[in-house]
Structure formats: C-alpha cells, structure tokens
N, C-alpha and C positions, 0 to 999 in steps of 0.2 A: 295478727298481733306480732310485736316485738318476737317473741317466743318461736311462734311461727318461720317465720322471716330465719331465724337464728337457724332452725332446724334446716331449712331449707340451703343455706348457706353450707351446711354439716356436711348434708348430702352432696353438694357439687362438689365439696374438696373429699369426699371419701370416692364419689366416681373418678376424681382426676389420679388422686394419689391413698389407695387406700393403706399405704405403709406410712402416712403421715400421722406424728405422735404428737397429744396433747398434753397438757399437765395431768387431766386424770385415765391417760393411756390413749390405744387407738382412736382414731376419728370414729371409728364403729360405735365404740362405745360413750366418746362423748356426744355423739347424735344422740346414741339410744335413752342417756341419761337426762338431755335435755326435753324429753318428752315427759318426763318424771320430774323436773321441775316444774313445767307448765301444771303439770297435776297437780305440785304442792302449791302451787298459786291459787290455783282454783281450789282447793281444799280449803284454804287458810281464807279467802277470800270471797269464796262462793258456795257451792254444796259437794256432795258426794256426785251427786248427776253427773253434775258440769264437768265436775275433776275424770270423771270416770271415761268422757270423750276424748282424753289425751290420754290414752292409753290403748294403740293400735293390738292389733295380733303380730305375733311375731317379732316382739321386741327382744332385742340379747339372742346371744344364740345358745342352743344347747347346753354346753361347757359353761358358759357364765350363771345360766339360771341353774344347774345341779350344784355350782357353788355357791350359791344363794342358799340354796336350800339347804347344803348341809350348815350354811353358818344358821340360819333360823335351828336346826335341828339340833343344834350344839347345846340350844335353850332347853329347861325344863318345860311345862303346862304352865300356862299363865304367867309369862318370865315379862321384864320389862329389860328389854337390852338399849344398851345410850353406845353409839356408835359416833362416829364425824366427818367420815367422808364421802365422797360423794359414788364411788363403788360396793360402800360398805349398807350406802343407805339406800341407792333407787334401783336396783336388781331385785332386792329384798322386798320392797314396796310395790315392786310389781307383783311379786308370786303372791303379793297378800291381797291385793287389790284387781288384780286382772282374774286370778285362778283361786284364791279363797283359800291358799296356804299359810299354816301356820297363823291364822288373823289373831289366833290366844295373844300371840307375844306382841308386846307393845313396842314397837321402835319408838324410839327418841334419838333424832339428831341433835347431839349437842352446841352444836354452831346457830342454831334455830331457836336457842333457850332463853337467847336476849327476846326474839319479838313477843308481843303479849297475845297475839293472836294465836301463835303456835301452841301456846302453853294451853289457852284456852281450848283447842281441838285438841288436845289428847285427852282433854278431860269427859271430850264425848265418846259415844259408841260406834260412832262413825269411823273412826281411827285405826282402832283396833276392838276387839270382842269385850277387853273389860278396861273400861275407862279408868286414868289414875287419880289417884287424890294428892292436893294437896293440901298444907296448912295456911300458906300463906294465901290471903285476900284479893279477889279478881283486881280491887280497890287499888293494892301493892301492885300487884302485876300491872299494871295496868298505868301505873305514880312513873312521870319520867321526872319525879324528884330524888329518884334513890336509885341512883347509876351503879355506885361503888361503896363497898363495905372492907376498911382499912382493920386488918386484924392485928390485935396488941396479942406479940409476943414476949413482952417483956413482964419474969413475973408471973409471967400467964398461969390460970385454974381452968381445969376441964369445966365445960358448961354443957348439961344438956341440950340438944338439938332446939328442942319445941323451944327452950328460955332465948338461944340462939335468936327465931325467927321473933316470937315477942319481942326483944329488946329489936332489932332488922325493923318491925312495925311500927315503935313507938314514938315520940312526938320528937320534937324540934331539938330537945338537949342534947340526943346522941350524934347532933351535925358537928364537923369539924366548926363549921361557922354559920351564921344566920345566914337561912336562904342556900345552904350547900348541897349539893347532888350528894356528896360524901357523908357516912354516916361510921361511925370507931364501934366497931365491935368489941369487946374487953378481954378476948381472946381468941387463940386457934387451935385448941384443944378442943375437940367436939365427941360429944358420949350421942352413944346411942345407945337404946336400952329395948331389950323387950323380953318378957318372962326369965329375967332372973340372968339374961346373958347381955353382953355387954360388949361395944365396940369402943374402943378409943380412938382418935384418928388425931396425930397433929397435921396441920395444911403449913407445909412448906411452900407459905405466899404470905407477900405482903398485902394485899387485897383480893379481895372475891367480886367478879363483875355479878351482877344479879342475877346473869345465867345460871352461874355459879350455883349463886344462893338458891336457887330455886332446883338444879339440880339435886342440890342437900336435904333442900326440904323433900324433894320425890321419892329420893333415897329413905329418907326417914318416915313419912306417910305411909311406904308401902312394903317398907323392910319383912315387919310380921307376919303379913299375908302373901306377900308375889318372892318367886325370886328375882332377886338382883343379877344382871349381868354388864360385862362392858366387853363391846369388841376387842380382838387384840388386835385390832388396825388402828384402836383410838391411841393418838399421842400420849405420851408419858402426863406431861404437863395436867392431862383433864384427869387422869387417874386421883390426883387429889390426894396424893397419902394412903390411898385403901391396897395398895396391894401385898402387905403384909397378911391382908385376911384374902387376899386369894387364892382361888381354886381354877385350874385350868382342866376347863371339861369339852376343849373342841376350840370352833374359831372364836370361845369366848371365854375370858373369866367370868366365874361367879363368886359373889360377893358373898362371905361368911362374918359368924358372929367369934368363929376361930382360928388364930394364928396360925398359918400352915408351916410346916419346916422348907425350906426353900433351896433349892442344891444349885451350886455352883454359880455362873453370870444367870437361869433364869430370875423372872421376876415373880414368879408367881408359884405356891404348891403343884404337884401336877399328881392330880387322880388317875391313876393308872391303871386302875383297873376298870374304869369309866369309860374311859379314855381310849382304853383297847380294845373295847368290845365296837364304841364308835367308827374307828379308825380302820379296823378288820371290816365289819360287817355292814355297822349303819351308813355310812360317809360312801352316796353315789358319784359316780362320775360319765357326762355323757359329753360323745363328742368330742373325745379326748384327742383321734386320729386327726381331725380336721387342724387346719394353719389358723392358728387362733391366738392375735396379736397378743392378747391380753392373757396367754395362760398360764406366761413364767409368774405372773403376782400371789394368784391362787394357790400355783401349786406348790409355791416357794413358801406360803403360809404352812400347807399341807404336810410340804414339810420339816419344818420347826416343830409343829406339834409333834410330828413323828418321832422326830429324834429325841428331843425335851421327854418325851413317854418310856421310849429305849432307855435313854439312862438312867430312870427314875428306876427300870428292871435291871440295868448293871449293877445300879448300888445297892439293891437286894438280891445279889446273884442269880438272878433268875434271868439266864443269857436266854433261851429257847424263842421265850418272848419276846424279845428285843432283836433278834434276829426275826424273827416274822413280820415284827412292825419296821424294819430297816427295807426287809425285802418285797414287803407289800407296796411302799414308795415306789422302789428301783422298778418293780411290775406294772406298776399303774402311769410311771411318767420314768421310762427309759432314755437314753442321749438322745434318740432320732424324734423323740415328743415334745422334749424341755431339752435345751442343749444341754450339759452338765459343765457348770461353771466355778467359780471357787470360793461360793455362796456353800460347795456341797462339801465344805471342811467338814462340818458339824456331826454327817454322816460319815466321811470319811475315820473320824477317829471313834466314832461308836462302832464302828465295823470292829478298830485294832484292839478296843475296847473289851470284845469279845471274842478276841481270837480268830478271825476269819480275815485274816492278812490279803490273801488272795481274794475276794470282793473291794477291799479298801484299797488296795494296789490298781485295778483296773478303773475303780470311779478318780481316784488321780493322778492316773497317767491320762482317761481321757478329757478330764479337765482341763490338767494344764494345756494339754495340745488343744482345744478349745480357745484358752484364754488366748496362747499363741497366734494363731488363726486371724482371730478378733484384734489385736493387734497388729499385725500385718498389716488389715485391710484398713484398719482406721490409720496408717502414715501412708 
C-alpha cells in the first residue's frame, strides 16, 4: 500500500541522514508515526484486527513512549482528552493499542472530527474502554449538507447546548439560502448545564466547521459523567473560549464547570498541589541519557508545567516548593541532556523569584553562551 511504500521511503532517508528534520520532528519519528496512521486507516476503515497488524514492536523509543504516558497519566479514570497533533496523538495510541495503557481514556483527534467515520469509531468500544455519546444523529454526521454553522453575534442570548444542536438539526429555514451547506445559528453564547452548575462559553468565531460542532456536542454529552480534557500542544484556536474554566493538571487541561483565577501571561488556573505531587513523583522519564532528536519538545512542555507550578507557590510564598519543582527540572534534563537555551527565561526568573540568585546566574550565563555558539555555526 501507499502507506507502506511511504514508510519504506522513511526508513531509507533515516539510514541515510538520521539528523534529517520533518515538520512533525525527526525522521525517527515521522516513520514511527506513519505506522500509526496506517492504523488509523484500518480502524476507520476496517477492524481492530487489521488495524492491530500495523503496529510492530518497538515502535518510539523509550523517552517518547514515558512521555506518552505521562501525558495519558496527566488524565483522570475515564477522561476523554481531544488533542491535534500528530506527536500528541500516535505515541499515545500506541501505548493504548499495542500495550493496553491507559485504554479508560478516550483520545480524540480533533483534525479527524470533520470525517463521519471517525466520529462513528469512538462511539464503539473498540477505540477506547468506554465509548462516547453523542446527541447529534449518525443521520447529521453523516449530511454533507451541513458543512458550516455562521454564529450571530450580534445582540446574541446564551442558548443551551442541546437547543444549539436541535436548531444545528432542523429543516431548510435555518440555511442562509435554499440548498446551502450553511446553516445561522442565533448565537455564540453557549450554556452548559448540569446539576445546578453552569458553564458559559462565548466562541470567538465567526463560524463552527461541523468538527467544531460535534466537538461541542461531545463536550456536552459527556460533561456530567467523563472528565474533560484538552492537550496543551492543542492550538489556541480549538480551545474554543473554555480556558477560563481551566485547570492545569499535567500535559493537559481539564475542563471545569468553574472559573479558575489565572496569574500572569498563563492560560489556564494551575493546581498546584495536583500538580506537584505529579511532577515530583508520578511523571516517569526513560532514556533520558540517550541522543534523542525529538527530546527538547517534551521536555521543554515539562518544563512550562514546572515553572507555571513554581509560581503559582511564589504567589503564596511557599518558596521550598518551588525550589523543588525548579530543581527537579535542572535534575532530570541538565545542559549536557537538553542544551539550555533562552526558552529557559521562564525558569531563569522563578529562580530570582525566590532568592536563589546563584542557580538563576548559571542557567544564564550557560544559555546565552549556548545561543552564542548556535549562532556562530549557523553564519
């Protein structure tokens, strides 16, 4: 197959030049990942069986699959996390499918949410351990009459979700014209509701592609029983307005029915005390020593969360702990593991932060002589 053929191509420019970079990182791992699409072909297209024959031993190496695993682990019991890219999603899809981790949590690729077939498999148990629901109609899913839904912000009234998708279903009026793929929804203010609590979301968009909408609906089907999560690799754009109600508990938000307080440029509340216990004890790392093209993305996620954590304990002066979570970083990815580049401001001023001058002085001074370096050899 195509696929095949692809993979095989992967492989000769990874024997020729394994320091050759792609858009979604080393050639290593876009080999590794295209084994993981053939999968999702045969999933979406064929069975579990079929799918399960494109998925060798040995795929990812060490370091990739333990940060797979902490981002599945970052989820609660039965989480649905919506992710979109393509590192965030087939590392993760293997440890659930080759090795039977974590299978509770349901991934959803949001790039995947336009085809109807993908919607269709999550809805089975095949997928994941507990299939999701939606409200909207195989029927809908399924209509390539209803491409796009134009949201009237003008004027606009909150509308329940469920009325959202009912009006999204109903007949011919709601088309901008006869015969239109377009359908005007009469706002973008959207309530969700469940036992007495209550989300508001405005969507700063002018339309929802049906991905969209069908995200919305997933979010809303399964609000009250699963938690919510969203990668924090997922673009701003798919966030959709919710990160007012998030909570950062690892490499994922989790989606609340309450407003968190939000400090400084992050995006999201940050659980701290969740957060540190993860960070400290739970969050493996293998394979750290090895030359592993792909480790600055990881660990450069790893640490934002770190730092985002530390300061949430400077602004309730609790330094001790923020000096543990700075230094448990510096410990686990030192200059000679991850070069230290000037990416590591963020840590650099949560050092000064708390008073430990001499740690913030050595991470940049070896930075910049880093960046120097790097410049040099690129004129």
């Amino acid at each position: 197959s195509y696929r095949h053929n692809a993979i095989r191509y992967f492989q000769k420019v990874d024997e020729l030049n394994p320091d050759f970079q792609t858009v979604v990182g080393s050639i290593a791992m876009k080999t590794d990942n295209e084994h993981l699409t053939a999968f999702m072909d045969l999933m979406i297209y064929q069975n579990l069986d079929e799918a399960k024959k494109e998925l060798p031993d040995d795929l990812y190496n060490p370091f990739i699959l333990s940060a797979a695993k902490n981002y599945l682990n970052s989820c609660d019991t039965n989480a649905i996390l919506f992710v979109n890219g393509d590192n965030d999603t087939y590392p993760l899809l293997y440890l659930q499918h080759k090795y039977g981790i974590r299978k509770d949590v349901c991934l959803i690729n949001l790039s995947y949410l336009n085809f109807d077939r993908y919607v269709y498999l999550l809805k089975e148990k095949d997928f994941s351990d507990g299939a999701i629901k939606t409200r909207l109609t195989k029927d809908f899913i399924a209509d390539s009459s209803r491409l796009a839904f134009i949201l009237n912000s003008l004027d606009a009234e909150p509308m329940l979700m469920d009325e959202i998708i009912e009006f999204a279903e109903s007949d011919e009026e709601n088309r901008i014209s006869a015969g239109s793929t377009i359908i005007q929804i009469p706002t973008n203010i959207i309530l969700f509701e469940h036992e007495g609590k209550r989300l508001q979301n405005e969507i700063d968009l002018k339309y929802l592609s049906k991905g969209q909408l069908i995200m919305l609906d997933i979010i809303n089907s399964n609000f009250s029983e699963r938690p919510i999560f969203f990668g924090m690799t997922v673009s701003g754009s798919n966030f959709m307005g919710f990160t007012d109600y998030f909570s950062m508990e690892g490499f994922a938000y989790r989606l609340t029915f309450k407003k968190g307080v939000k400090q400084d440029m992050y995006i999201a509340y940050v659980n701290k005390e969740k957060l540190y216990k993860k960070l400290i004890n739970d969050f493996k790392w293998n394979g750290i020593e090895k030359n592993i093209k792909d480790k600055g993305f990881y660990s450069g996620i790893f640490r934002n969360i770190s730092c985002q954590t530390a300061d949430r304990f400077i602004i309730d002066n609790e330094f001790e702990q923020a000096e543990k979570l700075l230094d448990n970083y510096i410990d686990l990815f030192p200059d000679h593991i991850v070069p230290y580049d000037l990416d590591m401001y963020l840590m650099i001023a949560s050092y000064y932060k708390i008073g430990k001058v001499e740690k913030a002085n050595q991470i940049f001074t070896i930075s910049i002589s880093n960046f120097k370096e790097t410049r040099k050899k690129s004129n």
